[in-house]
N, C-alpha and C positions, 0 to 999 in steps of 0.2 A: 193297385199295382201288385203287391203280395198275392191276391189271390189270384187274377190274372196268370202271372209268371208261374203261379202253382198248377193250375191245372193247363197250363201251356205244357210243362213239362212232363205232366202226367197224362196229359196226350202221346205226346213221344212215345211214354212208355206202356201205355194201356193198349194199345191198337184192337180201340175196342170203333164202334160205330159212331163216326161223328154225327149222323142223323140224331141221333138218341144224344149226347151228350149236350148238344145244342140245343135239345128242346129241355134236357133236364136243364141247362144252367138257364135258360132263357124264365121256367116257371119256378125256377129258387129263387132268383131276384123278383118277381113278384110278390112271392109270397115277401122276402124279405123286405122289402117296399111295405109292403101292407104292416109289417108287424110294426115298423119304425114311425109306425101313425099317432103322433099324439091327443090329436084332439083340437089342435093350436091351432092358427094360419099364420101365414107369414107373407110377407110381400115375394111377388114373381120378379126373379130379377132381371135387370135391362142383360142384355147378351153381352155389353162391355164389362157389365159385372162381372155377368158368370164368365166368359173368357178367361179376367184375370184371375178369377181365384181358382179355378181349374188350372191355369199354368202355374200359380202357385203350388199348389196340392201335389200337379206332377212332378215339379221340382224338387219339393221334399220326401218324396216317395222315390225318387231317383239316389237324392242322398244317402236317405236309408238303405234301401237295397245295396249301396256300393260297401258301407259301413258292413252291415251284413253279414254280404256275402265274404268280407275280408275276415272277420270274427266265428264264420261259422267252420267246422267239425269237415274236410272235406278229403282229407287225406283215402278215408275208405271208401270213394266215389274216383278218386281219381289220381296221381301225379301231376297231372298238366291244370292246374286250377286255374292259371291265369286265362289259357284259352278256355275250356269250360265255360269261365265269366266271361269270354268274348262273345261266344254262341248266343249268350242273351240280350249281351249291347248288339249286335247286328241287328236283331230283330224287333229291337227297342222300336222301330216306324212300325211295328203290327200293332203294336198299341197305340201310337198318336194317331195310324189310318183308322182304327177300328169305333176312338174317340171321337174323331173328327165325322165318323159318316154318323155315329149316336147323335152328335151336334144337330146336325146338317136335318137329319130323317124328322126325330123328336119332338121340334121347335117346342125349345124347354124354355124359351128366353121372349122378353118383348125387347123393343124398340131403345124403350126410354124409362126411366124411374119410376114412373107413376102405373107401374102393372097392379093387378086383381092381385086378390087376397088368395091364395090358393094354401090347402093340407099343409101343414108343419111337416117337416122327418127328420128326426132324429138321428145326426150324421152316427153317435156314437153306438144307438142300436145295429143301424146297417151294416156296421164293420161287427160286430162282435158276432149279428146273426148270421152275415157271409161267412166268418172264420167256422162258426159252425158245423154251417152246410155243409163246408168247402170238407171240413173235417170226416163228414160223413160220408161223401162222395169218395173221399181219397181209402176211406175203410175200406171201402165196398171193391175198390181199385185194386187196391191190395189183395183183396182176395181172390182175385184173376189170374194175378200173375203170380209167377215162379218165384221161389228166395230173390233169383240173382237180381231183381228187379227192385227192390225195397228198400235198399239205402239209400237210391237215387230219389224214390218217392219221398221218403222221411228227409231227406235233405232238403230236397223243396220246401216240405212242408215245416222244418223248422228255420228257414231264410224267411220263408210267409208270417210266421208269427213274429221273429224278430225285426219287419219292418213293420207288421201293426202297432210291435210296441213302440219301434222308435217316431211311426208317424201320427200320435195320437201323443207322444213326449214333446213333440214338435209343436203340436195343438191343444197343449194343457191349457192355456188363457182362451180359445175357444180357436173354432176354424174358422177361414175366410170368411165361409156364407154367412155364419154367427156376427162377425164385425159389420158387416155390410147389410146386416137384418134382413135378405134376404136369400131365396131357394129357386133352384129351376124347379120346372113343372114338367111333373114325371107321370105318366098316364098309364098304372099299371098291367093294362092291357095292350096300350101302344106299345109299351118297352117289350113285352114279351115278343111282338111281331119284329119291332125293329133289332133289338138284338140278334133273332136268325137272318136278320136280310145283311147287318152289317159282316157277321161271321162270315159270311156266303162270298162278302164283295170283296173280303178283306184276303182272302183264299188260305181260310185256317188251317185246310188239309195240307196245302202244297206247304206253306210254311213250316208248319207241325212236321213233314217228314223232312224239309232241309235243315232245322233243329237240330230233330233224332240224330242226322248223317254228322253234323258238326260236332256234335257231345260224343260219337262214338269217336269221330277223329282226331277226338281232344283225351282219347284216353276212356272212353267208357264203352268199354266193350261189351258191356252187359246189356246194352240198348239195342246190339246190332239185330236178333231176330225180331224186336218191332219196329224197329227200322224200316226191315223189309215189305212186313205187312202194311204198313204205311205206303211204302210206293205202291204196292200191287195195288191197292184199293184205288190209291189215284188213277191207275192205268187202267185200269178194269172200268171206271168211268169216264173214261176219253179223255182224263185231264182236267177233267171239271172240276169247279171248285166246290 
């Protein structure tokens, strides 16, 4: 969720080439995958596993972010913080659609209990090597844009890191998957394909600029020339996603 909702909002503000951003986050999670390889295996779990510990996981990463964002520094992003945080509960279904079609594409799940032995990963690498990435990406962001764009970036990014901490405080005795000794099965070349198919159906861009338009009407003015860029891009390709 944290990194997600980070570089959601650093779409808004970057109006830089969703082609390009898609295929960079699509082979960061690979590599990220790959780095979080132990050596282990661990059982494939039934889909009613994963189901539940995934609405688990989301639930607490819901908590966190509300915790969060009520704690975090936002006076010099805005006046209107309550709507602010509205603009992201709206869009809270870009994340369960975008989940849901990962589900659906993937097939990270079996049937029933007794699935193959598949790779271990390391839930606590993946998080700390996404905040990374996410970290690098967001540098490189930064140096795109103008001042007036950076405290919205560094806002993001410090509501990202305060729900990593509080979602991994949540999972000090271990995560779902760890109780249930078992993982989906993540194919890191599948994942690269299916994470641009699900962006695409999920329609990142159109979303991404009705964001931008609600953060600026919530008070943040400072969004409003990538805002614009953001529609034109949409319109310049007929609407497509």
């Amino acid at each position: 969720m944290s990194r997600i909702s980070s570089i959601f909002l650093s779409l808004c503000l970057a109006g830089v080439a969703i082609s390009q951003v898609i295929e960079q986050a699509a082979e960061g999670g690979k590599q990220v995958l790959a780095s979080a390889h132990t050596g282990k295996t661990v059982r494939q779990c039934s889909c009613e596993e994963q189901d539940s510990c995934v609405d688990e996981m989301k639930g607490q990463a819901a908590k966190c972010f509300h915790e969060c964002w009520d704690s975090a520094d936002l006076a010099k992003v805005t006046n209107n913080t309550d709507d602010l945080k509205g603009c992201f509960e709206e869009k809270e279904y870009v994340i369960d659609e975008f989940l849901t079609c990962l589900h659906g594409d993937m097939k990270t799940c079996v049937q029933d209990k007794s699935g193959p032995q598949i790779p271990y990963t390391d839930i606590n690498k993946v998080i700390s090597a996404g905040e990374k990435r996410l970290g690098a990406q967001a540098k490189k962001f930064l140096q795109t844009l103008n001042t007036d764009g950076h405290d919205l970036v560094q806002t993001a990014l410090d509501v990202g890191a305060c729900i990593k901490k509080c979602f991994l405080k949540q999972n000090g005795a271990g995560f779902c998957f760890d109780k249930a000794k078992c993982q989906p099965k993540i194919e890191e070349q599948e994942a690269k394909k299916t994470i641009k198919k699900c962006v695409r159906e999920v329609g990142w861009k159109k979303e991404a600029g009705e964001m931008c338009e609600c953060a600026m009407n919530a008070g943040v003015e400072k969004v409003k020339p990538y805002c614009q860029i953001l529609h034109t891009a949409q319109r310049n390709r007929g609407g497509r996603r």
